[in-house]
C-alpha positions as CSV (number, residue, x, y, z in Angstrom):
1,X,-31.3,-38.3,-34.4
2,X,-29.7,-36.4,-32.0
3,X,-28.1,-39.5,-29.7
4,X,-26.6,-41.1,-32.6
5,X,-23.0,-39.3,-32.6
6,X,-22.8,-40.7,-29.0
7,X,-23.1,-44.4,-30.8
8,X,-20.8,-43.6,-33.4
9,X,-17.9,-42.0,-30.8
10,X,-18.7,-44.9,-28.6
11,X,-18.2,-47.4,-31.4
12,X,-14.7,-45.7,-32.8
13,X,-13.4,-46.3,-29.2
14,X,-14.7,-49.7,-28.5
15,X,-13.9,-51.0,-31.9
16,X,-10.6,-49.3,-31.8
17,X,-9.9,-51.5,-28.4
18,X,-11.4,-54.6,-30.0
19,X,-9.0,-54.2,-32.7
20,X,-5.9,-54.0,-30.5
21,X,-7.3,-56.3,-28.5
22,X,-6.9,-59.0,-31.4
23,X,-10.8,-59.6,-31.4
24,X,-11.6,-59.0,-35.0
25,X,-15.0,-60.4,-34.9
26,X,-16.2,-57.8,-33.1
27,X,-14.7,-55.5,-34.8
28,X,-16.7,-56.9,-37.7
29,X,-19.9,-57.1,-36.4
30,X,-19.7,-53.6,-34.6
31,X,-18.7,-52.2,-38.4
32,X,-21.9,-54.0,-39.6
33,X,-23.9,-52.6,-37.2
34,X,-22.5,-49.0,-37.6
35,X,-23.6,-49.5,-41.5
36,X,-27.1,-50.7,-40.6
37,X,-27.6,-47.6,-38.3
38,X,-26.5,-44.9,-40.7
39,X,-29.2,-46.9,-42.8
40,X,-31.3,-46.0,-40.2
41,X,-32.5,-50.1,-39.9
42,X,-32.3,-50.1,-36.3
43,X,-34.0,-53.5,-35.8
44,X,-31.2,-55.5,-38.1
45,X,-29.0,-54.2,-36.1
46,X,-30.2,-54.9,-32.6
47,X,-30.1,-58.2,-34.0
48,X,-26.5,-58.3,-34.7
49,X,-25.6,-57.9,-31.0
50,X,-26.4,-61.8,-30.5
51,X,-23.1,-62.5,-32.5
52,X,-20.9,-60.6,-30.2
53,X,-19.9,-62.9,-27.0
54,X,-18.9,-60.8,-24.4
55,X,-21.1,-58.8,-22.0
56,X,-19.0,-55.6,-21.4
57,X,-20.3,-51.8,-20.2
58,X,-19.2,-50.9,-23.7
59,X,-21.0,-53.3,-25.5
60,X,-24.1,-52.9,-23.2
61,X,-24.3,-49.0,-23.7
62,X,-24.1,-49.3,-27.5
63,X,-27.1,-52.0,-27.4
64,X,-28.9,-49.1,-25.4
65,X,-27.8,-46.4,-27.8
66,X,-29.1,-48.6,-31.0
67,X,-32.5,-49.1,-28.5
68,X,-33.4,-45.5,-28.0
69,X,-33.0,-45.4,-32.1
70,X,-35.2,-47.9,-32.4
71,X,-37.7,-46.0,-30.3
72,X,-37.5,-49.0,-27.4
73,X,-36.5,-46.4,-24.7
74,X,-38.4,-48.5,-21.8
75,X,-35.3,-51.4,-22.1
76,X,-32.7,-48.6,-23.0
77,X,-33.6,-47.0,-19.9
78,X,-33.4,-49.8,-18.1
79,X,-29.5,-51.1,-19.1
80,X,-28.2,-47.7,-18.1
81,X,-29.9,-47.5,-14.9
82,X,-28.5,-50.9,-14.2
83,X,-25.2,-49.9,-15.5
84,X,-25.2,-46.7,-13.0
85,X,-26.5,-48.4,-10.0
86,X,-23.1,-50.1,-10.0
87,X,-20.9,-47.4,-11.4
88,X,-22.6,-44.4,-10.5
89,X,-19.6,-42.3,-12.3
90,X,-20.5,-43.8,-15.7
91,X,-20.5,-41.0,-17.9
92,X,-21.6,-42.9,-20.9
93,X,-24.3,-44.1,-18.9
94,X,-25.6,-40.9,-18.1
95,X,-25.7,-39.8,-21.9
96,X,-27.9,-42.7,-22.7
97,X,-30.5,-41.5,-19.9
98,X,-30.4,-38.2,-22.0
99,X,-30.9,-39.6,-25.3
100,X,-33.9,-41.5,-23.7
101,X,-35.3,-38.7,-22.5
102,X,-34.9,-36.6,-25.6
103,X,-36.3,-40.0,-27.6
104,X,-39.5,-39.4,-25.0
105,X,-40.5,-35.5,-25.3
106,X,-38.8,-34.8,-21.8
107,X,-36.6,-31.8,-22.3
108,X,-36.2,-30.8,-18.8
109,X,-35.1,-34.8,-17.8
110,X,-32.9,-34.7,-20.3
111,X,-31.3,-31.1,-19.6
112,X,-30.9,-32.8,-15.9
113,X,-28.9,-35.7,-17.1
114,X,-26.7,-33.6,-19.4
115,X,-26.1,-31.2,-16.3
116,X,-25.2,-34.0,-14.3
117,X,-22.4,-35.0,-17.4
118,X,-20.9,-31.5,-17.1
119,X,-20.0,-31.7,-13.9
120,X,-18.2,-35.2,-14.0
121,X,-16.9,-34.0,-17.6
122,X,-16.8,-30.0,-17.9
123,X,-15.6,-30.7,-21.7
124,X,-18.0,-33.4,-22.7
125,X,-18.5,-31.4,-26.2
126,X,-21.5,-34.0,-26.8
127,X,-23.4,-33.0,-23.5
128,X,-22.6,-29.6,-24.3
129,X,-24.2,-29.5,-27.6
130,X,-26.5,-31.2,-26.9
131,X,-27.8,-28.5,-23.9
132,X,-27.8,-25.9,-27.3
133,X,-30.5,-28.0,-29.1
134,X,-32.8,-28.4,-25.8
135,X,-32.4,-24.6,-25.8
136,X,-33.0,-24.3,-29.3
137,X,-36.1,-26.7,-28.9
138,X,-37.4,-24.1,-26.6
139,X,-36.4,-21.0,-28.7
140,X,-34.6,-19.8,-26.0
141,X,-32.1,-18.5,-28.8
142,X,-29.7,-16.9,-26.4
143,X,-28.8,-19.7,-24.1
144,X,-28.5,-21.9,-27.3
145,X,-26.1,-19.8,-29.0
146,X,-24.1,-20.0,-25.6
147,X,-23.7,-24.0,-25.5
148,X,-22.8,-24.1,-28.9
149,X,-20.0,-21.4,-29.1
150,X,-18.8,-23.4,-26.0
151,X,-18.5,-26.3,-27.6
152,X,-16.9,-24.8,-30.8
153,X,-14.3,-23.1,-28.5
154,X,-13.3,-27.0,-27.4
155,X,-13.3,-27.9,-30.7
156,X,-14.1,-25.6,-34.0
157,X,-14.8,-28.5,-35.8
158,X,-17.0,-30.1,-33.8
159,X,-19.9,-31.4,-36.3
160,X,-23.0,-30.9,-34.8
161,X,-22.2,-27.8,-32.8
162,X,-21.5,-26.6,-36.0
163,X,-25.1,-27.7,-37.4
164,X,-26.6,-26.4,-34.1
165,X,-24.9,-23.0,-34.6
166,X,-25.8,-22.0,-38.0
167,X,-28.9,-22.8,-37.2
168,X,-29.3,-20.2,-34.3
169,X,-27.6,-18.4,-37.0
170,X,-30.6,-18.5,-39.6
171,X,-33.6,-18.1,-36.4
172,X,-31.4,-14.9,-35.8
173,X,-31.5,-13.7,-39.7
174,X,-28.1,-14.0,-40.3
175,X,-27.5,-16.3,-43.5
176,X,-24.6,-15.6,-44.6
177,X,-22.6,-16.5,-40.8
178,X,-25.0,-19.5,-41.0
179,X,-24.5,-19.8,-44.6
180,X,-20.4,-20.2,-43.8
181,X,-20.7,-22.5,-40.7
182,X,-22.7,-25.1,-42.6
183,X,-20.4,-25.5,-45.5
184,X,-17.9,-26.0,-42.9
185,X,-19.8,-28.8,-41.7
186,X,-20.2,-30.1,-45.1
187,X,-17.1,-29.4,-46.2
188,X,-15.5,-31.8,-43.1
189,X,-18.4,-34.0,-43.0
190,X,-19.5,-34.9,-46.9
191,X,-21.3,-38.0,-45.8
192,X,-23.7,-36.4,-43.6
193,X,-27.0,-35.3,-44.6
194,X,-28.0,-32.9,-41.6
195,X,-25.5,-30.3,-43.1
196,X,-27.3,-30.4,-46.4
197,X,-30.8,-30.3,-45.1
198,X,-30.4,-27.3,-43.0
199,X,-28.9,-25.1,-46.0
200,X,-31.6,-26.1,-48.0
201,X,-33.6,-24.9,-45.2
202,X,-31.6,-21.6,-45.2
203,X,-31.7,-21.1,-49.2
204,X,-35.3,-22.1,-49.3
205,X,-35.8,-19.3,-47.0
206,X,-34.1,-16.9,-49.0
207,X,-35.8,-17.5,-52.2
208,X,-32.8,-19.6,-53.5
209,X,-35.4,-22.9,-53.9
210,X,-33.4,-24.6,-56.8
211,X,-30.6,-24.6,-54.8
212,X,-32.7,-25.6,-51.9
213,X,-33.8,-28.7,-53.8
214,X,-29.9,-29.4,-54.7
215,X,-29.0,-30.0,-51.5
216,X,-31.9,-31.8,-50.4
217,X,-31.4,-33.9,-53.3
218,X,-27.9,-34.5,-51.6
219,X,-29.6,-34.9,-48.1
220,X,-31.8,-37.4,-49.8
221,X,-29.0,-39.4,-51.4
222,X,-27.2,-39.6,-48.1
223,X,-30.5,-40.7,-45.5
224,X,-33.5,-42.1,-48.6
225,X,-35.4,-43.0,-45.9
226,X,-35.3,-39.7,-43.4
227,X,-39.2,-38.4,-43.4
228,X,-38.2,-34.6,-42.8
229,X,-36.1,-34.4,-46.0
230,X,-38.3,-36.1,-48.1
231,X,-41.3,-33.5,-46.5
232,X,-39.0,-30.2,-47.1
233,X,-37.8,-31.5,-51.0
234,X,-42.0,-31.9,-51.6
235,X,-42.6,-28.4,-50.2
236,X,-39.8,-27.3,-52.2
237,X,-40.7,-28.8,-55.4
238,X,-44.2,-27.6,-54.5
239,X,-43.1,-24.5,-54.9
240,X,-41.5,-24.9,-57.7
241,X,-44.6,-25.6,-59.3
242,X,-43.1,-29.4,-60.2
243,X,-46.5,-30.7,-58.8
244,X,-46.9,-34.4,-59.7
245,X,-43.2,-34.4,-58.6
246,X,-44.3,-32.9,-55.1
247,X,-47.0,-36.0,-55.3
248,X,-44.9,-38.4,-55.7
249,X,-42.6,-37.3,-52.6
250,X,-45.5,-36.8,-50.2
251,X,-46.3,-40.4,-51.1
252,X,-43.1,-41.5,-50.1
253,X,-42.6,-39.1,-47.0
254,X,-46.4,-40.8,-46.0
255,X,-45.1,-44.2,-46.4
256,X,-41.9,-43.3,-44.3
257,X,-44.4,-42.0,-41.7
258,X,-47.9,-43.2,-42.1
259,X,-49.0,-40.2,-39.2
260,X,-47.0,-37.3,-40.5
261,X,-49.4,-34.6,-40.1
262,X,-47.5,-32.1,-41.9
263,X,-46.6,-34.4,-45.4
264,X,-50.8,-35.5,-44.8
265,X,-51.6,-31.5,-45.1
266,X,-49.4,-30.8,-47.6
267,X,-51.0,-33.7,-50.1
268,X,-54.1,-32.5,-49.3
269,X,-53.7,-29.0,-50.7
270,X,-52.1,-30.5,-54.0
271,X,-54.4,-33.0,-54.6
272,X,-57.2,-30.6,-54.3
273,X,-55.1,-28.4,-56.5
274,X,-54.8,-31.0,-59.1
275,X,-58.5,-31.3,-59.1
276,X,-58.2,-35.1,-56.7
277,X,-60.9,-34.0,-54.2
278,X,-61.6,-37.9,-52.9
279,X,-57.4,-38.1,-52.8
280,X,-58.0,-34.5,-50.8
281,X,-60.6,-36.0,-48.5
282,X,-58.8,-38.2,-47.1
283,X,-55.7,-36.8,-46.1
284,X,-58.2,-34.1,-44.5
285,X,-60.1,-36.8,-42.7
286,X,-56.3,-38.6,-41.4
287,X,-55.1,-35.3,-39.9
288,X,-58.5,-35.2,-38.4
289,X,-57.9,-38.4,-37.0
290,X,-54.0,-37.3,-36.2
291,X,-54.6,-33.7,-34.6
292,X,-58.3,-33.4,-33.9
293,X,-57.3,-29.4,-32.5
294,X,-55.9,-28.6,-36.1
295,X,-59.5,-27.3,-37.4
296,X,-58.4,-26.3,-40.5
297,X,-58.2,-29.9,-42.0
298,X,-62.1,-30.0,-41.2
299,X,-62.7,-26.6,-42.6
300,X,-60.7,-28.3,-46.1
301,X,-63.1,-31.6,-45.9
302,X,-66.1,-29.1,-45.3
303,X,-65.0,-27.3,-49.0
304,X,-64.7,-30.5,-50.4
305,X,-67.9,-32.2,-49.2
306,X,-69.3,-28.7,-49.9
307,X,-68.7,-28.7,-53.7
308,X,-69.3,-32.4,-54.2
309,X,-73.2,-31.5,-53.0
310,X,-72.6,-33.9,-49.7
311,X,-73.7,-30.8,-47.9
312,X,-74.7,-33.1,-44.6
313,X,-71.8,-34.2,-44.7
314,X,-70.5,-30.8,-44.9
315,X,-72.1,-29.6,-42.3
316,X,-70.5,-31.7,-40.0
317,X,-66.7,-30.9,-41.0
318,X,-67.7,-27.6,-40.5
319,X,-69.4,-28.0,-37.2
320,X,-66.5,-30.1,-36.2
321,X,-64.1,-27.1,-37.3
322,X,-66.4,-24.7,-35.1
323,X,-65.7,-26.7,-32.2
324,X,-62.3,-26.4,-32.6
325,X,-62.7,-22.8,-33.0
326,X,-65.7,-21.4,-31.5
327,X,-64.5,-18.2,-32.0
328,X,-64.7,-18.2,-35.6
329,X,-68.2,-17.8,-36.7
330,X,-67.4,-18.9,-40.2
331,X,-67.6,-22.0,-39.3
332,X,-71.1,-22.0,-37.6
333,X,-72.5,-20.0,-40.7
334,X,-71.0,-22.5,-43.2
335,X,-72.5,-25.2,-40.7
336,X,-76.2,-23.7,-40.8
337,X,-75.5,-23.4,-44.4
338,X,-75.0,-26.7,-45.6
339,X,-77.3,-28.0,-43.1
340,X,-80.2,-25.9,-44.7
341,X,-79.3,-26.9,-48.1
342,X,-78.9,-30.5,-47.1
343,X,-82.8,-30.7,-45.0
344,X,-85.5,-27.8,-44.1
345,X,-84.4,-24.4,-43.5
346,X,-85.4,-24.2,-40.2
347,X,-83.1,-27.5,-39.0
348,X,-80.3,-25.0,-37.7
349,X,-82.4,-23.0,-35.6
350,X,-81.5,-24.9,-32.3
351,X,-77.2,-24.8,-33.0
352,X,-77.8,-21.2,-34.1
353,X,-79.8,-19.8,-31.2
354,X,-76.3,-21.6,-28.9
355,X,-74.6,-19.8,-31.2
356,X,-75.5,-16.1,-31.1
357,X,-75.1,-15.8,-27.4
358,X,-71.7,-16.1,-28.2
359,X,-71.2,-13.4,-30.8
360,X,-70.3,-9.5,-29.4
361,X,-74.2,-8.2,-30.3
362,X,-74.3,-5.6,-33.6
363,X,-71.3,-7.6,-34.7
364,X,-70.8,-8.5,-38.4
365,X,-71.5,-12.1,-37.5
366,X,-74.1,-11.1,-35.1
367,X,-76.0,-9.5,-37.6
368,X,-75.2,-12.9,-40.0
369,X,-75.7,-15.4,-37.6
370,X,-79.1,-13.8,-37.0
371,X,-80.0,-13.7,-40.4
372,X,-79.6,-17.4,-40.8
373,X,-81.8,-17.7,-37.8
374,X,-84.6,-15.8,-37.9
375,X,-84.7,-16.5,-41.9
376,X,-85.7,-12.4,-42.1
377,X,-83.6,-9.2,-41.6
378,X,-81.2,-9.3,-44.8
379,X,-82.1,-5.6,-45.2
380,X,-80.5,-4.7,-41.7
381,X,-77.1,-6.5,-43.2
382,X,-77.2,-5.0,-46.2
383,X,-77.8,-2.0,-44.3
384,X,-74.7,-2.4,-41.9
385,X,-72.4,-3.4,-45.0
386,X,-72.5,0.0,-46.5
387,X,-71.5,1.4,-43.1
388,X,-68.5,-1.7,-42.4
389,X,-65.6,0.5,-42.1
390,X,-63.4,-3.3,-42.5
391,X,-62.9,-4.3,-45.4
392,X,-62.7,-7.9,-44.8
393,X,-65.6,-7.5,-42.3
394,X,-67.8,-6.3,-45.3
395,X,-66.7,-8.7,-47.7
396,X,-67.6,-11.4,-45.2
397,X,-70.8,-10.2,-44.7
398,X,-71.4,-10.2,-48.7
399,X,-70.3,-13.8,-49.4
400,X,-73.1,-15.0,-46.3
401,X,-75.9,-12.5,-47.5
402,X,-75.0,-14.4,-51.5
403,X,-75.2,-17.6,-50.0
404,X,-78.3,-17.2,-47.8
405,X,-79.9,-16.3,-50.9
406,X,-79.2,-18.5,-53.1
407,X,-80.4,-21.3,-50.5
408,X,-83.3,-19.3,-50.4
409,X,-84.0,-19.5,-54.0
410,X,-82.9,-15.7,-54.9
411,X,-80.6,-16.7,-57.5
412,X,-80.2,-13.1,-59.4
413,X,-80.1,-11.3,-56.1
414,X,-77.6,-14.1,-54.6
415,X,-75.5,-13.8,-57.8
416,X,-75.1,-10.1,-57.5
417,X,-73.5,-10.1,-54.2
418,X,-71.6,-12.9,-55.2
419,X,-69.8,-10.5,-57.8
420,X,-69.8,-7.9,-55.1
421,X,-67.8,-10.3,-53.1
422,X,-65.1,-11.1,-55.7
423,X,-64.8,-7.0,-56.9
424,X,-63.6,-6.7,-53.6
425,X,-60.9,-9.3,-54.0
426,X,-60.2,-10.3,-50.6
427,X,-58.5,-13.1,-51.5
428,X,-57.2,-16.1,-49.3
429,X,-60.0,-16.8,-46.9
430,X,-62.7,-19.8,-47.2
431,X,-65.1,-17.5,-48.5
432,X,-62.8,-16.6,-51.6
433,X,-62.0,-20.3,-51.9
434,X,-65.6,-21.4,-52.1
435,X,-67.2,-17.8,-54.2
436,X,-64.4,-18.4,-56.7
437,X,-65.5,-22.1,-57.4
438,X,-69.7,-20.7,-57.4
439,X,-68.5,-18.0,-59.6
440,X,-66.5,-20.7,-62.2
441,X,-69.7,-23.2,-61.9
442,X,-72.1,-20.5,-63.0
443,X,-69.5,-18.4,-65.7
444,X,-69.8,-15.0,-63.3
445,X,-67.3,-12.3,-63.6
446,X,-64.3,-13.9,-65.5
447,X,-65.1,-11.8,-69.1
């Protein structure tokens, strides 16, 4: 987390007074809880505060600092405010406002209290950095670049303007300057995984994926329990083609983070590639549950259900994913599909007759969506595939005119345009997913 070098900086200087101050059992305790926090166990090491004695700022703003870890920004918050309204010149103070923002989504709130830092502290190489990552959060590439090289001409070492840097460095497409800056943060800083991550990042990017998965497997060492490296080194090893190895990460990035929507669509994919459609199913249905706006986790569940013959249940994944995207008229068709195969041919009339007002009339989909309707006019498609300039458009158009036929009992005819549709090979669309598996259930076209 960003905020955390402001705990460890603050610690240094209060255990460094502590410890001249003759007070050893601070010291001890504030060493305990600097161990517990690079372990990331926030709560053990709220806990420790009730064996420190005194009440000081210091101590105070460090209990905040360890709060907003912990996600408890409400009570952070409130010691800082409390700290300010009697010392409105606390600088410290201030920084823990910002970290509570930042915990909390609020970029600009934070970007306020940072501002307010600089112009108590002009050099305040933490609230300088930490303006570049608000500007890199907003891709606003330029200003970030800015912050950081100011903080890097305070100090050249300077850890995370380092990190922040080479980043900027690798959105800008310049690896090897990003390449140098974070072996210079490594190089200085061997006990910190950000470093690592973000050149595995960088070498992942550039094709370099077994070097990628050394450093992660460094990054890993360093933070076992950090979600976004143990996501990255399954998407890496994914790659790879190390799949049950991929598995077993995205198990343990989920149990990290039970809502991670990316790690949940990731598993989904590989289970459904290792032939686990239940396992597949449910990670579809969770980041259903997690972002119901990401459609194409309904569109997966809508395969699935699809080619385990649950074809009502199909046809609501599918009309779930068209609500997401009305725009995509696959979705609609694939709807009307399942819902025909599932009850009476006619069922879909209603949704379909919605439908078609939406589609630009003499479209491809027009001209499908009508089909499915009316039951009737699969000459006029046929007849407006051989003059679809689009390649995609056309293949499209032969994947719904095979499957409208085979619901409709044609099974020669639907098979024929089936093979049309794969001849074409317009691979990676839902179509080609679902005409490859027809195709491999009924031995078509793979002699």
């Amino acid at each position: 987390m960003a905020f955390l070098p402001f705990f460890m900086a603050a610690l240094m200087s209060v255990g460094a007074t502590r410890a001249s101050a003759g007070t050893a059992s601070t010291e001890t305790v504030l060493t305990e809880i600097s161990q517990l926090m690079a372990r990331r166990d926030f709560r053990a090491a709220l806990e420790l505060f009730d064996r420190i004695d005194e009440d000081s700022t210091e101590i105070r703003l460090l209990r905040a600092s360890v709060l907003n870890s912990a996600g408890r920004t409400a009570e952070a918050r409130a010691i800082a405010s409390g700290i300010l309204s009697a010392d409105p010149g606390n600088v410290d103070a201030l920084k823990v406002l910002a970290a509570s923002a930042l915990v909390e989504g609020r970029d600009r709130e934070q970007r306020n209290f940072l501002e307010q830092v600089l112009r108590m502290d002009p050099e305040n190489l933490q609230a300088i950095t930490e303006l570049g990552y608000n500007a890199l959060r907003a891709r606003t590439l330029r200003a970030a670049a800015t912050h950081f090289d100011r903080a890097l001409a305070i100090d050249p070492d300077y850890p995370q303007a380092l990190l922040g840097r080479a980043i900027v460095y690798r959105y800008n497409r310049n690896p090897r300057r990003a390449e140098q800056l974070l072996n210079q943060a490594i190089a200085q800083n061997p006990g910190w995984a950000a470093p690592y991550h973000e050149r595995a990042r960088l070498y992942r990017g550039a094709g370099f994926r077994q070097d990628a998965l050394n450093d992660l497997n460094a990054a890993r060492d360093l933070e076992p329990d950090n979600h976004w490296i143990s996501v990255d080194r399954a998407i890496t090893l994914m790659e790879m083609g190390f799949r049950q190895e991929a598995l077993d990460e995205l198990d343990h990035s989920i149990a990290l983070a039970p809502n991670s929507f990316l790690a949940h669509v990731h598993r989904a994919s590989l289970r459904e590639a290792v032939g686990d459609l239940a396992g597949a199913a449910q990670d579809h249905q969770t980041v259903m549950r997690i972002r119901p706006d990401y459609f194409f986790a309904a569109e997966g569940l809508g395969i699935i259900r699809m080619k385990e013959g649950r074809y009502l249940e199909a046809r609501d994944a599918f009309l779930a994913a068209h609500r997401q995207a009305p725009r995509e008229f696959r979705y609609a068709l694939l709807a009307a599909a399942n819902w025909m195969r599932g009850g009476r041919a006619t069922d879909p009339r209603q949704f379909l007759s919605q439908v078609i007002r939406t589609a630009e009339r003499d479209s491809p989909e027009w001209f499908l969506l009508r089909l499915y309707h009316d039951l009737s006019g699969d000459n006029d498609v046929i007849a407006r595939i051989q003059r679809e300039q689009n390649l995609d458009a056309r293949a499209m158009m032969l994947f719904y005119l095979a499957l409208f036929h085979d619901i409709r009992g044609n099974t020669n005819l639907a098979n024929r345009f089936f093979t049309e549709f794969w001849e074409m090979g317009r691979r990676g669309t839902v179509e080609w997913n679902l005409n490859q598996w027809i195709m491999e259930q009924r031995g078509l076209g793979f002699n």
